[in-house]
N, C-alpha and C positions, 0 to 999 in steps of 0.2 A: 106176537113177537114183542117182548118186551127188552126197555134197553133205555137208558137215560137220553139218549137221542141226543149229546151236549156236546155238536149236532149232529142232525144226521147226516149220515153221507155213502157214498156208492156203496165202499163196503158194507152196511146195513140192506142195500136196495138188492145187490149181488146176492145174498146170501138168503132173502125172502124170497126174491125172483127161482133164486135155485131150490127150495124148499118145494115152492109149488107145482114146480115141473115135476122135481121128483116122485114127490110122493101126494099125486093128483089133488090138491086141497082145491078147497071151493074159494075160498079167500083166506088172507092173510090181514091180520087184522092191528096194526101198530097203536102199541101202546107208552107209551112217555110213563117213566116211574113218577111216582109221586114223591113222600117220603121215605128214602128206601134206607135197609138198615145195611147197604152192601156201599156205599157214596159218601163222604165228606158232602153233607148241604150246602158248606160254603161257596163251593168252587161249582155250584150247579147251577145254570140259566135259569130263572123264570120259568114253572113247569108250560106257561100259556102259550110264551113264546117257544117255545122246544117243540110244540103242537102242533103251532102254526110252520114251523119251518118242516115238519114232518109232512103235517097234510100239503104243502107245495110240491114237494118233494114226489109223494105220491097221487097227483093231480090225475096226469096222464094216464096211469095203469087204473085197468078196470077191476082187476081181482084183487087191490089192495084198497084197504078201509084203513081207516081210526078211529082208537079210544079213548076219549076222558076220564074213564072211569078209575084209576089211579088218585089221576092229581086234581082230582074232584073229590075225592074222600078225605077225613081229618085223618094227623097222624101217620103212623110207620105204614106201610101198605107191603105186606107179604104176598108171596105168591099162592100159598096154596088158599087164601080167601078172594085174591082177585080170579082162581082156576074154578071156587066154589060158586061164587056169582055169574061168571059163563056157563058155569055145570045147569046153574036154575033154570039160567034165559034162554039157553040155550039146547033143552033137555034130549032131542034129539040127531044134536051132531055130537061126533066124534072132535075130541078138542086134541092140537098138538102144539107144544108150547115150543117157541125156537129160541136156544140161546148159543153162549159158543161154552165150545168142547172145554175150553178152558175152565173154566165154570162148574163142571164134573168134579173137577177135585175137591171142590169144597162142598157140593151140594149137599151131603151128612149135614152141615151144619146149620143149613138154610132151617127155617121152622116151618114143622109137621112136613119134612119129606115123604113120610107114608101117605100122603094125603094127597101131596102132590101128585104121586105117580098113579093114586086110585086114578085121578082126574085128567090124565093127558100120558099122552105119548111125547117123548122129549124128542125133539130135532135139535140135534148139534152141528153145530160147524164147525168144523174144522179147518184152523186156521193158524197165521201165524207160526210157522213151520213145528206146529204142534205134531208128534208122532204116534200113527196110531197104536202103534206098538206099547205103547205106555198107558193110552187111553183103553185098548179090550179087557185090562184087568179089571180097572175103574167099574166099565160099565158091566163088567161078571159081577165083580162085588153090588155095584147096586140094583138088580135084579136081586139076586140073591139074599140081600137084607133087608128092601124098600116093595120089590116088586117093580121096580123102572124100568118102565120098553125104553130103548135107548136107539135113534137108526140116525146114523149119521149121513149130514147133507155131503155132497160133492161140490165143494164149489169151488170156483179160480180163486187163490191168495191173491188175495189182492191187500197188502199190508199199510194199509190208512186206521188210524184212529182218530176220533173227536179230540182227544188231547195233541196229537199230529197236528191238528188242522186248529187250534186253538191257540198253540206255541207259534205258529206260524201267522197268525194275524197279529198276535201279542208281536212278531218281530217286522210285519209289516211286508210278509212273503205274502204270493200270489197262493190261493188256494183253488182255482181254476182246475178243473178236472178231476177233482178229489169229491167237490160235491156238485149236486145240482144247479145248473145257472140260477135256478129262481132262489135257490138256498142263499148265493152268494149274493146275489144283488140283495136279500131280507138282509141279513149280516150286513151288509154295507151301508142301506139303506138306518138299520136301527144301531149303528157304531155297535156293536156286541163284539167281544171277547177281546176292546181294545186295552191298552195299557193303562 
Protein backbone atom coordinates (compact mmCIF):
# COMPACT_ATOMS: atom_id res chain seq x y z
CA UNK A 1 0.00 0.00 0.00
CA UNK A 2 1.55 3.01 -1.04
CA UNK A 3 0.44 6.54 -0.17
CA UNK A 4 2.31 9.83 0.94
CA UNK A 5 1.03 8.99 4.40
CA UNK A 6 1.15 13.12 5.09
CA UNK A 7 -0.30 11.57 7.71
CA UNK A 8 -1.47 8.68 8.20
CA UNK A 9 -4.81 8.15 9.33
CA UNK A 10 -7.89 5.66 10.04
CA UNK A 11 -8.89 6.00 6.52
CA UNK A 12 -5.49 4.48 5.37
CA UNK A 13 -5.78 1.75 8.24
CA UNK A 14 -9.92 1.07 7.19
CA UNK A 15 -9.01 0.55 3.85
CA UNK A 16 -5.69 -2.00 4.42
CA UNK A 17 -7.64 -3.65 7.13
CA UNK A 18 -10.55 -4.24 4.56
CA UNK A 19 -8.20 -5.23 1.70
CA UNK A 20 -6.86 -8.06 3.78
CA UNK A 21 -9.95 -9.58 4.88
CA UNK A 22 -11.17 -9.49 1.68
CA UNK A 23 -9.09 -10.85 -0.40
CA UNK A 24 -7.01 -13.32 2.13
CA UNK A 25 -3.44 -11.33 1.81
CA UNK A 26 -0.69 -12.63 4.11
CA UNK A 27 0.30 -8.91 4.85
CA UNK A 28 0.06 -5.54 3.95
CA UNK A 29 2.95 -3.91 3.74
CA UNK A 30 3.06 0.27 3.99
CA UNK A 31 4.94 2.17 2.08
CA UNK A 32 5.62 6.17 2.60
CA UNK A 33 6.38 7.66 -1.19
CA UNK A 34 9.56 8.99 -1.64
CA UNK A 35 10.07 11.35 -4.36
CA UNK A 36 6.81 11.03 -6.07
CA UNK A 37 6.17 12.56 -9.58
CA UNK A 38 2.00 12.62 -8.38
CA UNK A 39 2.87 15.44 -5.07
CA UNK A 40 4.00 19.07 -4.69
CA UNK A 41 7.40 18.10 -2.52
CA UNK A 42 7.00 21.27 -0.87
CA UNK A 43 3.88 20.61 1.08
CA UNK A 44 5.27 16.85 2.08
CA UNK A 45 6.61 15.98 5.76
CA UNK A 46 10.06 14.63 6.12
CA UNK A 47 9.67 11.19 4.33
CA UNK A 48 11.41 9.59 8.09
CA UNK A 49 8.93 11.26 9.91
CA UNK A 50 5.92 10.09 7.71
CA UNK A 51 7.52 6.47 8.73
CA UNK A 52 7.64 6.80 11.97
CA UNK A 53 4.10 8.05 12.29
CA UNK A 54 3.00 5.10 9.87
CA UNK A 55 4.88 2.25 11.79
CA UNK A 56 3.10 3.78 15.32
CA UNK A 57 0.16 3.59 13.68
CA UNK A 58 0.62 0.05 12.60
CA UNK A 59 2.20 -1.25 16.02
CA UNK A 60 -0.66 -3.22 17.15
CA UNK A 61 -1.74 -5.29 14.01
CA UNK A 62 0.20 -8.30 13.34
CA UNK A 63 -0.48 -8.57 9.56
CA UNK A 64 0.71 -5.11 8.75
CA UNK A 65 4.51 -4.30 8.09
CA UNK A 66 6.70 -1.39 6.60
CA UNK A 67 8.63 -0.11 3.92
CA UNK A 68 11.66 2.17 3.45
CA UNK A 69 12.33 1.20 0.50
CA UNK A 70 10.78 4.47 -1.33
CA UNK A 71 12.30 7.16 0.64
CA UNK A 72 15.46 5.37 0.75
CA UNK A 73 16.11 5.56 -2.96
CA UNK A 74 17.60 8.75 -4.85
CA UNK A 75 15.24 10.66 -7.03
CA UNK A 76 11.54 10.24 -8.65
CA UNK A 77 10.53 6.77 -7.28
CA UNK A 78 7.72 5.18 -9.76
CA UNK A 79 5.69 2.57 -9.14
CA UNK A 80 6.31 0.02 -11.55
CA UNK A 81 10.23 -0.26 -10.31
CA UNK A 82 9.17 -0.08 -6.62
CA UNK A 83 6.50 -3.35 -7.98
CA UNK A 84 9.86 -4.73 -9.94
CA UNK A 85 12.07 -4.83 -6.60
CA UNK A 86 9.17 -6.80 -4.79
CA UNK A 87 8.69 -8.80 -7.87
CA UNK A 88 12.89 -9.91 -7.19
CA UNK A 89 12.58 -10.17 -3.36
CA UNK A 90 9.89 -11.49 -3.40
CA UNK A 91 9.68 -14.14 -6.27
CA UNK A 92 7.21 -16.22 -4.97
CA UNK A 93 4.36 -14.35 -3.78
CA UNK A 94 1.59 -13.00 -5.52
CA UNK A 95 1.89 -8.99 -5.23
CA UNK A 96 -1.33 -6.72 -4.94
CA UNK A 97 -0.87 -3.06 -4.99
CA UNK A 98 -3.81 -1.02 -2.95
CA UNK A 99 -4.64 2.43 -4.01
CA UNK A 100 -7.89 4.52 -4.31
CA UNK A 101 -10.30 3.98 -7.14
CA UNK A 102 -9.69 7.50 -7.72
CA UNK A 103 -6.62 7.04 -8.98
CA UNK A 104 -7.93 4.79 -12.07
CA UNK A 105 -8.64 7.68 -13.97
CA UNK A 106 -5.29 8.66 -14.51
CA UNK A 107 -3.45 5.52 -14.19
CA UNK A 108 -2.73 5.71 -18.31
CA UNK A 109 -0.42 8.22 -17.36
CA UNK A 110 1.48 6.84 -14.50
CA UNK A 111 4.94 5.39 -16.14
CA UNK A 112 5.22 1.83 -17.80
CA UNK A 113 1.42 0.89 -16.80
CA UNK A 114 2.05 -2.20 -18.79
CA UNK A 115 4.51 -3.15 -16.27
CA UNK A 116 2.70 -2.46 -13.60
CA UNK A 117 -0.20 -4.56 -14.24
CA UNK A 118 2.40 -7.54 -15.41
CA UNK A 119 3.42 -7.30 -11.57
CA UNK A 120 0.32 -6.84 -9.21
CA UNK A 121 -3.18 -7.14 -9.04
CA UNK A 122 -4.54 -3.63 -8.32
CA UNK A 123 -6.94 -3.25 -5.12
CA UNK A 124 -8.94 -0.13 -5.23
CA UNK A 125 -10.96 1.60 -2.80
CA UNK A 126 -13.58 2.95 -3.33
CA UNK A 127 -14.31 5.97 -1.69
CA UNK A 128 -15.35 9.32 -1.44
CA UNK A 129 -18.70 8.96 -2.85
CA UNK A 130 -16.94 7.81 -5.99
CA UNK A 131 -19.50 5.80 -8.24
CA UNK A 132 -19.00 2.50 -9.50
CA UNK A 133 -20.91 3.06 -12.30
CA UNK A 134 -18.24 5.38 -13.65
CA UNK A 135 -15.43 3.39 -12.57
CA UNK A 136 -16.54 -0.41 -14.54
CA UNK A 137 -15.74 1.28 -17.76
CA UNK A 138 -12.22 2.61 -16.52
CA UNK A 139 -11.47 -0.64 -15.38
CA UNK A 140 -12.82 -2.61 -19.02
CA UNK A 141 -10.66 -0.11 -20.63
CA UNK A 142 -7.58 -0.91 -18.64
CA UNK A 143 -7.75 -4.64 -18.83
CA UNK A 144 -8.24 -4.21 -22.28
CA UNK A 145 -5.22 -1.83 -23.12
CA UNK A 146 -2.73 -2.70 -20.01
CA UNK A 147 -3.89 -6.12 -19.06
CA UNK A 148 -4.98 -4.63 -15.29
CA UNK A 149 -6.83 -7.11 -12.86
CA UNK A 150 -8.69 -4.47 -11.14
CA UNK A 151 -10.96 -5.99 -7.77
CA UNK A 152 -12.27 -3.55 -5.79
CA UNK A 153 -12.10 -3.33 -1.80
CA UNK A 154 -15.48 -2.88 0.07
CA UNK A 155 -14.95 -0.58 2.61
CA UNK A 156 -16.95 2.02 4.99
CA UNK A 157 -16.38 5.86 3.66
CA UNK A 158 -15.13 6.96 5.99
CA UNK A 159 -14.33 10.71 4.29
CA UNK A 160 -10.95 11.95 6.16
CA UNK A 161 -7.90 13.13 4.28
CA UNK A 162 -4.19 13.94 5.34
CA UNK A 163 -5.04 17.46 3.95
CA UNK A 164 -8.41 17.33 6.41
CA UNK A 165 -6.38 16.59 9.22
CA UNK A 166 -3.52 19.19 8.28
CA UNK A 167 -5.98 22.17 7.70
CA UNK A 168 -7.18 21.28 10.94
CA UNK A 169 -4.04 21.58 12.98
CA UNK A 170 -2.88 24.60 10.76
CA UNK A 171 -6.48 26.07 12.36
CA UNK A 172 -5.71 24.50 15.89
CA UNK A 173 -8.89 21.93 15.55
CA UNK A 174 -8.87 18.65 17.54
CA UNK A 175 -7.85 15.87 15.16
CA UNK A 176 -8.83 13.12 17.79
CA UNK A 177 -10.61 10.27 16.14
CA UNK A 178 -9.50 10.96 12.74
CA UNK A 179 -6.17 9.31 13.53
CA UNK A 180 -4.35 7.04 15.89
CA UNK A 181 -3.77 8.43 19.63
CA UNK A 182 -0.01 7.62 19.13
CA UNK A 183 -0.17 9.45 15.56
CA UNK A 184 -1.54 12.53 17.57
CA UNK A 185 0.41 12.70 20.65
CA UNK A 186 3.87 12.22 17.59
CA UNK A 187 2.25 15.36 15.82
CA UNK A 188 1.98 17.17 19.11
CA UNK A 189 4.89 16.02 20.55
CA UNK A 190 7.29 17.12 17.21
CA UNK A 191 4.81 20.73 16.57
CA UNK A 192 4.24 19.13 12.73
CA UNK A 193 1.84 20.78 10.31
CA UNK A 194 1.77 23.84 12.68
CA UNK A 195 1.30 27.31 11.20
Amino acid sequence: MGGTFNPVHYGHLLIAENAYEQFQLDQVIFMPTGNSPHKDDSQVLDARKRLEMVQLAIADNPHFSSSDYEISKEGVCYTYLTLQHFKHNLPDCELYFIMGADSLAYFASWRCPDEISRNTTILAAVRDGLNMEELLPIQKHLLETYGTQIRFINTPNFSVSSQIIRNRIKNFHTIRYLVPDVVEKYIKQHKIYLP
